[in-house]
C-alpha positions in Angstrom: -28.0 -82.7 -82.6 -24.8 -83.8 -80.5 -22.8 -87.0 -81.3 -20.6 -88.9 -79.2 -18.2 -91.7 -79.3 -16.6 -93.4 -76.5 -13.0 -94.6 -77.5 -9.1 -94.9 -76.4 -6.2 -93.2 -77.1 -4.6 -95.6 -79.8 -5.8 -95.7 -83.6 -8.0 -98.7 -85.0 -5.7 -100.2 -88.2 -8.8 -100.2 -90.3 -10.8 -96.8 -89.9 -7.3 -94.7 -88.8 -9.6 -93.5 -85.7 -9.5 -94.2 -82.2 -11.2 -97.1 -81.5 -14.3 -97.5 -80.3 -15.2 -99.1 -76.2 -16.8 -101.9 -77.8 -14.0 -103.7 -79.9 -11.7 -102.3 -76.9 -13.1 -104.2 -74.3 -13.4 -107.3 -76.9 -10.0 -107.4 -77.4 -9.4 -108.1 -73.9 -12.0 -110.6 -74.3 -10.1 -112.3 -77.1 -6.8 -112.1 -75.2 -8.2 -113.7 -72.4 -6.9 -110.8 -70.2 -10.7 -111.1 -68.6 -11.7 -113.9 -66.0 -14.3 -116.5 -66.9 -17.0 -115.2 -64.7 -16.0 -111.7 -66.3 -16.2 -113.2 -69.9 -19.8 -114.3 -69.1 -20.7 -111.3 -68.5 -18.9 -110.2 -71.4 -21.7 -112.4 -73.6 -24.4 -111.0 -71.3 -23.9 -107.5 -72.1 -22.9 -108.1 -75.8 -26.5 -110.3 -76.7 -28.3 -106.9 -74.8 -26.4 -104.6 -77.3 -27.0 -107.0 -80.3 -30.4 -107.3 -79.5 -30.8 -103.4 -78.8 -28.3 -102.2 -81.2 -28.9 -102.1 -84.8 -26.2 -103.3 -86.8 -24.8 -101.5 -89.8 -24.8 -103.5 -93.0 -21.0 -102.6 -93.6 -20.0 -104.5 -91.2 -20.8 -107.8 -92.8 -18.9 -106.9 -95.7 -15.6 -105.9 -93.4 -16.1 -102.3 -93.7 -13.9 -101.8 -96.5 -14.7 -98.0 -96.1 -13.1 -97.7 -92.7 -16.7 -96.2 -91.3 -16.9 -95.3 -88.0 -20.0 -94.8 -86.1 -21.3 -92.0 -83.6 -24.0 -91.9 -81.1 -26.6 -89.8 -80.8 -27.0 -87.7 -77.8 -30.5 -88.4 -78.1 -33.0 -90.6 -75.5 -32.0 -93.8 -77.3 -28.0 -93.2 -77.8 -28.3 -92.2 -74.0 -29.7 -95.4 -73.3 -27.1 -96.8 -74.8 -24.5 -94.9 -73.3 -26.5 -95.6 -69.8 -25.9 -99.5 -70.5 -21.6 -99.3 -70.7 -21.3 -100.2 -66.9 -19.5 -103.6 -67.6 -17.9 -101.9 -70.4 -16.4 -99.4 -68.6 -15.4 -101.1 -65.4 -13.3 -104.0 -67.8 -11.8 -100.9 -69.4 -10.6 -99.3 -65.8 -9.7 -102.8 -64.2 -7.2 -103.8 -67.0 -5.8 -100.3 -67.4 -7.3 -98.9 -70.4 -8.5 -95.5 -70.4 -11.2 -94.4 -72.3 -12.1 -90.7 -73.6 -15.5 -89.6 -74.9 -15.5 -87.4 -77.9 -18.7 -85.0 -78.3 -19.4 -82.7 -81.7 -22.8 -80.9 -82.7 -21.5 -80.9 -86.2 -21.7 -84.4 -88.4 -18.4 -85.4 -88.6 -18.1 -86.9 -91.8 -19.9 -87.8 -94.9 -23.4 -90.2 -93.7 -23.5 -94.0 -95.2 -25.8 -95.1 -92.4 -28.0 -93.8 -89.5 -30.8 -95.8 -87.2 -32.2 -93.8 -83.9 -29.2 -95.0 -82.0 -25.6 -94.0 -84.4 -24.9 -92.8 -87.6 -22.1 -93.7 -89.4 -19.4 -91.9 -91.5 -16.7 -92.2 -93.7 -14.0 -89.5 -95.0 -13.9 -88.3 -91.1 -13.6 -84.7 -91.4 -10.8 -82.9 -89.5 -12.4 -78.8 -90.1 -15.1 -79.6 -87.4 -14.9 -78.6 -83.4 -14.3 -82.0 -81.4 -14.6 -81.9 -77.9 -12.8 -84.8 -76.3 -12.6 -85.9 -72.4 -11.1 -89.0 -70.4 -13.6 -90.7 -68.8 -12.5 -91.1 -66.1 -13.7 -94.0 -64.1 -12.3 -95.6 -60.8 -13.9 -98.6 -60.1 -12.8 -99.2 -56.3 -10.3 -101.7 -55.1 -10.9 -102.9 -51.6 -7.7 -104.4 -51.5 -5.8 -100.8 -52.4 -7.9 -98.4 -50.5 -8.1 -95.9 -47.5 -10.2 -99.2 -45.3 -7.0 -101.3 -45.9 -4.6 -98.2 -44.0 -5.7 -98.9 -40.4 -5.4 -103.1 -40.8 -1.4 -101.8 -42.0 -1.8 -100.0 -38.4 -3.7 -103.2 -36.1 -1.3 -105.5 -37.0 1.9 -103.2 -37.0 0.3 -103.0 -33.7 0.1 -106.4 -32.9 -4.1 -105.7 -32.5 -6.9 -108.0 -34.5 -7.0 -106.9 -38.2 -10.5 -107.2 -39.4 -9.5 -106.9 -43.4 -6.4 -106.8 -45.7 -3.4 -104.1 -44.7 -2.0 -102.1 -47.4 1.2 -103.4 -49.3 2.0 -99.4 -49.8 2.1 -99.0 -46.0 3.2 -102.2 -44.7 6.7 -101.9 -46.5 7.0 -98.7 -44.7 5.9 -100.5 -41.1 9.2 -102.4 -41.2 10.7 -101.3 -38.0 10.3 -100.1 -34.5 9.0 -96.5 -34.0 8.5 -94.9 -31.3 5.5 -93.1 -32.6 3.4 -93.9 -35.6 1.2 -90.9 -36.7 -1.2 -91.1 -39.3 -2.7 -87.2 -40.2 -5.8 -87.2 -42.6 -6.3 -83.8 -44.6 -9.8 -83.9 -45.7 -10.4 -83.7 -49.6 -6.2 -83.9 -50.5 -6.5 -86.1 -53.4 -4.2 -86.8 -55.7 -5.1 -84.3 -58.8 -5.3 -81.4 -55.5 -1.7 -82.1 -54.9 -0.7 -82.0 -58.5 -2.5 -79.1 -59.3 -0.8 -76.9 -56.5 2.3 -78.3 -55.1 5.5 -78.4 -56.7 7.1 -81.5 -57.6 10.0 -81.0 -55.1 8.0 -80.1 -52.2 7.1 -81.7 -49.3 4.4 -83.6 -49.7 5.1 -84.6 -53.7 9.1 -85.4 -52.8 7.9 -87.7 -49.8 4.8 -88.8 -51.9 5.4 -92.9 -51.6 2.3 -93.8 -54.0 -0.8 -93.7 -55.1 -4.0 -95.8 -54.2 -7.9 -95.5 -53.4 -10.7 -94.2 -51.4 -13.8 -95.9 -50.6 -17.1 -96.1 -52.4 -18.8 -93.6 -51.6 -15.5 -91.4 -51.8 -16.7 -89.1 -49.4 -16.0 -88.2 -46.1 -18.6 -90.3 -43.7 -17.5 -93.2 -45.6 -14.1 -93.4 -46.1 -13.2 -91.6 -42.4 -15.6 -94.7 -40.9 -13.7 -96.9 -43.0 -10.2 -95.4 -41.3 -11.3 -95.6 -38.2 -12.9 -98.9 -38.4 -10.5 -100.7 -41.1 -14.0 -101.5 -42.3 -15.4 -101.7 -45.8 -18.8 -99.4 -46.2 -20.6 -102.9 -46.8 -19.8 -103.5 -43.4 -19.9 -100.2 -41.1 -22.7 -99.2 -43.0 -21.9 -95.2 -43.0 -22.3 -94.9 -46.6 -22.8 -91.2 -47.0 -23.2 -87.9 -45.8 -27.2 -88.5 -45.3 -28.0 -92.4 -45.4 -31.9 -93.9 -45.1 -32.0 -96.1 -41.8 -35.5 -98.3 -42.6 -36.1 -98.8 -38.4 -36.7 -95.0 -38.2 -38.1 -94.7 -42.0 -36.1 -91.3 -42.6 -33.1 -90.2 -44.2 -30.5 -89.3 -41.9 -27.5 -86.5 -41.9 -25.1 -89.0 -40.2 -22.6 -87.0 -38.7 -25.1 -84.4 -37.0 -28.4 -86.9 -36.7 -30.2 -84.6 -37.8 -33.6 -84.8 -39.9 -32.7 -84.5 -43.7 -33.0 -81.1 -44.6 -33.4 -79.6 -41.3 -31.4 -79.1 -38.7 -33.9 -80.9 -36.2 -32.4 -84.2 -34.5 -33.5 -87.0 -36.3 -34.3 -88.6 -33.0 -33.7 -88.1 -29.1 -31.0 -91.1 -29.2 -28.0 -91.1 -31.6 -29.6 -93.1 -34.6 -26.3 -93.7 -36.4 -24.5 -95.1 -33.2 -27.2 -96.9 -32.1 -27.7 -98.8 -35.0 -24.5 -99.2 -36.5 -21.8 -98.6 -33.6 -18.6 -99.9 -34.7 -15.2 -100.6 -32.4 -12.5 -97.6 -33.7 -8.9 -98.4 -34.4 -7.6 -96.2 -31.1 -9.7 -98.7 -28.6 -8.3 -101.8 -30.6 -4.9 -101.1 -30.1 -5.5 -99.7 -26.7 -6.9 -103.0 -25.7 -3.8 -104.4 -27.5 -1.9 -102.7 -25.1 -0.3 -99.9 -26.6 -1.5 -96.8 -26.4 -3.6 -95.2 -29.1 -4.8 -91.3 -29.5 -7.3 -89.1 -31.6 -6.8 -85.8 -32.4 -9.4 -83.9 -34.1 -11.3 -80.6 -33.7 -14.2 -81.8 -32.5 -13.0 -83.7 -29.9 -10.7 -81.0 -28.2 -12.2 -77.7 -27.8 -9.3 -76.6 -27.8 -8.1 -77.1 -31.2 -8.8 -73.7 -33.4 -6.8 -74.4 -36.8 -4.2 -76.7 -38.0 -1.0 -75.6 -36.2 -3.4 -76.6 -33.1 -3.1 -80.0 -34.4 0.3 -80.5 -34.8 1.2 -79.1 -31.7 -1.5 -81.6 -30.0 0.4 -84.7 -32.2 4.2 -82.7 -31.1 3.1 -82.8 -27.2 1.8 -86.2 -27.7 4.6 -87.1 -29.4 7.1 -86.1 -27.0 5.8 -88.8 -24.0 8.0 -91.7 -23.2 6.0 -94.7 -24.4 5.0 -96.1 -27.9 1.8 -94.9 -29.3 -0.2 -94.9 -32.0 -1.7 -91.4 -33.4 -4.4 -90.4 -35.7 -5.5 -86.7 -36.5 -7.7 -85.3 -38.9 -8.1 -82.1 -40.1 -11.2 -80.6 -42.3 -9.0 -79.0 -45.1 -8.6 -78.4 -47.8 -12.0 -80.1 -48.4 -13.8 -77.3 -46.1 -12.6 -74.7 -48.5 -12.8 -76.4 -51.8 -16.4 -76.7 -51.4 -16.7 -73.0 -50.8 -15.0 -71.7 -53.5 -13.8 -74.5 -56.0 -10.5 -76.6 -56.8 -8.6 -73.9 -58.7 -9.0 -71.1 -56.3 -6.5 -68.6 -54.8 -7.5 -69.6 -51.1 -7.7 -73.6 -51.8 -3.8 -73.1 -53.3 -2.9 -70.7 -49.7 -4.3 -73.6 -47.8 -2.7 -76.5 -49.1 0.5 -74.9 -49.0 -0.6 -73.5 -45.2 -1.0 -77.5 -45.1 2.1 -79.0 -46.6 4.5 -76.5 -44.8 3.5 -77.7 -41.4 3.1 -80.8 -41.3 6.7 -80.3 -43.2 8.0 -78.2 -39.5 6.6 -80.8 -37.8 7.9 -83.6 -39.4 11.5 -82.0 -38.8 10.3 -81.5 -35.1 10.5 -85.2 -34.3 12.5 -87.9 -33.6 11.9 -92.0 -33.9 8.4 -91.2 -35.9 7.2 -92.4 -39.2 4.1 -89.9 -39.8 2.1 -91.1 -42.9 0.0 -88.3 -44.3 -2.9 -89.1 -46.9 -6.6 -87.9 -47.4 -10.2 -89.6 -47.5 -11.2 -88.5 -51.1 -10.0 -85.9 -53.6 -12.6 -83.8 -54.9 -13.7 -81.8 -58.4 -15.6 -78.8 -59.4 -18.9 -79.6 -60.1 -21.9 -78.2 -61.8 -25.6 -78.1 -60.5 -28.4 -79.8 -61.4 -31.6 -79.8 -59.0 -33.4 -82.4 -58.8 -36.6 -80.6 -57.5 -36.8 -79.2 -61.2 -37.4 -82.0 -62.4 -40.6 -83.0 -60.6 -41.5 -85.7 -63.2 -38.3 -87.3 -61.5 -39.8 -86.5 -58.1 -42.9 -87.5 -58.5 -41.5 -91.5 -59.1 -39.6 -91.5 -55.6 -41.2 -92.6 -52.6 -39.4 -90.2 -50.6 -36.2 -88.1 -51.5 -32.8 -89.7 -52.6 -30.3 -90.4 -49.6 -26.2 -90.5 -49.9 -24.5 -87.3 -52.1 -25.4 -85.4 -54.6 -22.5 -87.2 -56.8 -24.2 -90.3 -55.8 -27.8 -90.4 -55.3 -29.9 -93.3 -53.3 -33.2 -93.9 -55.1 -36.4 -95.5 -53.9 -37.9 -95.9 -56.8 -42.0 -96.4 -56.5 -42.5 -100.1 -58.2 -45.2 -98.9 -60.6 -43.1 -96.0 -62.1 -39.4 -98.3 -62.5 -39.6 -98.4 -66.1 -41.0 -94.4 -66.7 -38.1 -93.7 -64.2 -35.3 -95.6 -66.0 -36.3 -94.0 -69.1 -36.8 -90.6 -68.0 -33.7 -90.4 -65.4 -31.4 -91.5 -68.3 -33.1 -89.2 -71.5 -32.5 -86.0 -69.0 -29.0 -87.3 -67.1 -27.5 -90.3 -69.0 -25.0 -88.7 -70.6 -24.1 -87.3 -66.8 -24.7 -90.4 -64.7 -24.3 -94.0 -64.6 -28.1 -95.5 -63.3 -27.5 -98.8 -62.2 -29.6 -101.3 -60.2 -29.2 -102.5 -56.2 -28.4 -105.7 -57.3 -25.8 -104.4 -60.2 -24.0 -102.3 -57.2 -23.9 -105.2 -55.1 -22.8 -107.9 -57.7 -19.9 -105.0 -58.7 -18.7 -105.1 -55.4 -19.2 -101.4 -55.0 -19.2 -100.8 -51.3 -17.0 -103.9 -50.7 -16.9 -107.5 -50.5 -17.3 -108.2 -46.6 -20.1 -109.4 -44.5 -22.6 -107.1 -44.7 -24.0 -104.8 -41.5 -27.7 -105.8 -40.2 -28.9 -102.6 -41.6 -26.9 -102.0 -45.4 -29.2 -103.4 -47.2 -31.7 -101.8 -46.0 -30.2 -98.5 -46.6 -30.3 -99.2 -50.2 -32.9 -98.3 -52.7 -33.7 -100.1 -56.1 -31.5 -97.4 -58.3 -28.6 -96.2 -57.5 -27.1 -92.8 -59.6 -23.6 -92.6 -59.9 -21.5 -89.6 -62.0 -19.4 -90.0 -64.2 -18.6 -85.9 -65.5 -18.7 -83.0 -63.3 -22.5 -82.5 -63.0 -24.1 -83.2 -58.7 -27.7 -83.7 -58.4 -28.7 -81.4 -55.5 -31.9 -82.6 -53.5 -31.9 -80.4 -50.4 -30.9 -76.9 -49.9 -27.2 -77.3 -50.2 -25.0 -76.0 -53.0 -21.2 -76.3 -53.3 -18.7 -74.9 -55.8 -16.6 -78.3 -55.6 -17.8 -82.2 -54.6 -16.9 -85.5 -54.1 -18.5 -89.3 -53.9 -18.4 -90.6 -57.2 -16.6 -92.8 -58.9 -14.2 -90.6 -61.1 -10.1 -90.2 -61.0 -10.2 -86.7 -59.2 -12.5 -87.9 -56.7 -10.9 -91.8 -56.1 -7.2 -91.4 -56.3 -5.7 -90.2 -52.8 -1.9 -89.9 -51.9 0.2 -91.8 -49.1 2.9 -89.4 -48.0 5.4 -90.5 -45.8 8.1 -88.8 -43.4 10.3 -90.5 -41.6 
């Protein structure tokens, strides 16, 4: 048998040990750090762990033994664990971080134990802890990647169509010639920290640090650039999305038939039913003119030093412009060989040192450099192993394998719940369409004709390092979910 506790960093005065997610998040209840609607919920969740939760009989008496308790990594304590959503999202919003704590020894001497916990006193300290921040990014549509092109419309003088980002608007404060904005794909924030030095380029012009989208993945949040849209409202939530006026799941970017390589249909399904006006053609109209530089839009284009050369050349004409280009890397590589390798470190420096010459290349430019999503090594699960799992589904999930889309069969809901969360509830966060939608997850904006829709009744978010794989892919590295690695992205600036 496993245990686990979820806790901070900082020592409870009573028990010496860290303290526990529960009293965390009702401290902040107490302080009335938390909002009234969030306080409601607060009570919400508590009666659902009171009513589910036995309490041990110390307690009443104060715990003069300074017990602390440990759940089981069993069905129940995963359901639990499965239930923390609220808990977890306080914790993140008012800037506590929590760490969960695992041991398959008992970690101290047993003075109670129910299906759920046990509890212990005289802690032992000769037993193998394994301890890791949970790492949870709930997102922030007010400091994300969708706010960087309304910073760009209105610096512009185009129609914003959402909130700009404070971090780039105090660096829109004067007339350039050229404003450049270059997108490396998968450059998150724990990518540049993990191979760049301090006093490179990127880290030494690194001007802060703020969010992708939900999903953080590359359909999403490069929609969301382009658009200044949040996913709510362009509706490209994820790499393969369910559109319910074709009833199929969709691989957006190729519109192709999920798991094939067959088109989905003989029109463009994604930009037929949820076209969306791009930042170049808003400030275009605005009259100013605008340019995209990407791969596949220029044949021409074979690797990165294409692509600055297309921004220098671009650059280097008389009038004001705007400029976007993205590049496919370092995310390309990552998921090929994994975060840590040799050849992801070559190409981020490959990366840093020329956007670096090009930076020096050019006059009367402010070049802003930033990605849509970092990324993390994952491990594989398959969801096709589990065909108790498969056999509850109406048809396969849609979005990422860090974030799976579920249309759960009505009749099988409450086998699913239970059986989803006793194989993967330590691994993922299930939650509810209506839970993601009163969270806010893909934004707070009018929502597109067809989001809804797209959505199933669950929705399977991870919180460790484990992807659910549903078609034939496989990858050493991944991103989508909701964790620091994946969320946090840099803004770089030269100018």
């Amino acid at each position: 048998m496993k245990y686990f506790r979820i806790h901070t960093a900082d020592n409870a005065y009573l028990t010496k040990q860290p303290r526990g997610i529960f009293t965390t998040v009702g401290k902040l209840v107490d302080a009335k750090t938390m909002n009234e609607e969030e306080i409601k919920e607060y009570w919400e969740n508590r009666e659902y762990f009171e009513r589910v939760l036995p309490v041990p009989p110390f307690y009443e008496n104060g715990n003069p033994e300074g017990a602390i308790t440990w759940f089981k990594d069993s069905e129940e304590g995963k359901q639990i664990y499965a239930q923390m959503s609220f808990y977890r999202e306080m914790a993140s919003k008012y800037g506590v971080e929590l760490f969960r704590s695992e041991t398959e020894e008992i970690p101290g001497e047993i003075i109670y134990e129910d299906e759920f916990q046990i509890a212990v006193k005289n802690v032992r300290s000769d037993i193998k802890v394994t301890t890791k921040k949970e790492s949870f990014v709930w997102p922030d549509y007010k400091n994300c990647i969708a706010n960087l092109p309304n910073s760009i419309l209105k610096y512009f003088g185009a129609e914003t169509v959402g909130d700009t980002l404070p971090l780039a608007d105090k660096y829109l404060d004067k007339d350039y010639k050229n404003v450049v904005v270059i997108l490396l794909d998968g450059m998150g924030k724990a990518i540049i920290e993990r191979h760049l030095k301090e006093d490179g380029a990127f880290r030494s012009n690194l001007a802060g640090i703020y969010k992708s989208t939900f999903l953080s993945t590359t359909v999403c949040a490069t929609t969301s650039v382009l658009s200044g849209l949040k996913p709510c409202e362009h509706a490209w939530i994820g790499w393969e999305i369910y559109y319910p006026s074709v009833d199929q799941n969709v691989v957006v970017f190729h519109n192709w038939k999920q798991g094939t390589e067959e088109q989905a249909a003989p029109y463009n399904i994604p930009w037929t039913l949820t076209p969306y006006e791009n930042v170049i053609e808003k400030i275009k109209k605005s009259g100013t003119e605008a340019y995209f530089v990407a791969q596949f839009m220029d044949n021409s284009i074979n690797d990165f030093n294409d692509v600055c050369l297309s921004v220098k050349k671009l650059c280097e004409k008389p009038e004001k412009k705007y400029i976007y280009a993205y590049w496919n890397q370092p995310d390309g590589i990552m998921h090929k060989t994994g975060c840590k390798t040799d050849e992801t470190h070559e190409t981020i420096v490959e990366l840093e040192n020329a956007v670096s010459k090009l930076a020096g290349e050019l006059e009367d430019t402010l070049i802003l450099v930033t990605a849509d999503h970092g990324h993390m090594d994952n491990e594989i699960a398959v969801l096709q192993d589990y065909p108790e799992l498969i056999d509850c589904l109406e048809r396969l999930p849609s979005l990422e394998p860090r974030v799976l889309n579920f249309f759960v069969k009505k009749e099988k809901e409450e086998f699913f719940k239970k059986e989803f969360n006793r194989i993967f509830g330590d691994k993922f966060m299930l939650i509810t369409k209506e839970e993601a939608l009163r969270r806010e997850l893909f934004g707070d904006g009018k929502y597109h004709k067809e989001f809804l829709g797209m959505l199933g009744n669950y929705i399977a978010i991870a919180t460790g390092d484990t992807s659910i794989y549903f078609t034939d892919e496989r990858w050493a590295a991944m991103h989508g979910s909701l964790t620091e690695d994946e969320m946090y992205i840099p803004l770089i600036v030269f100018k």
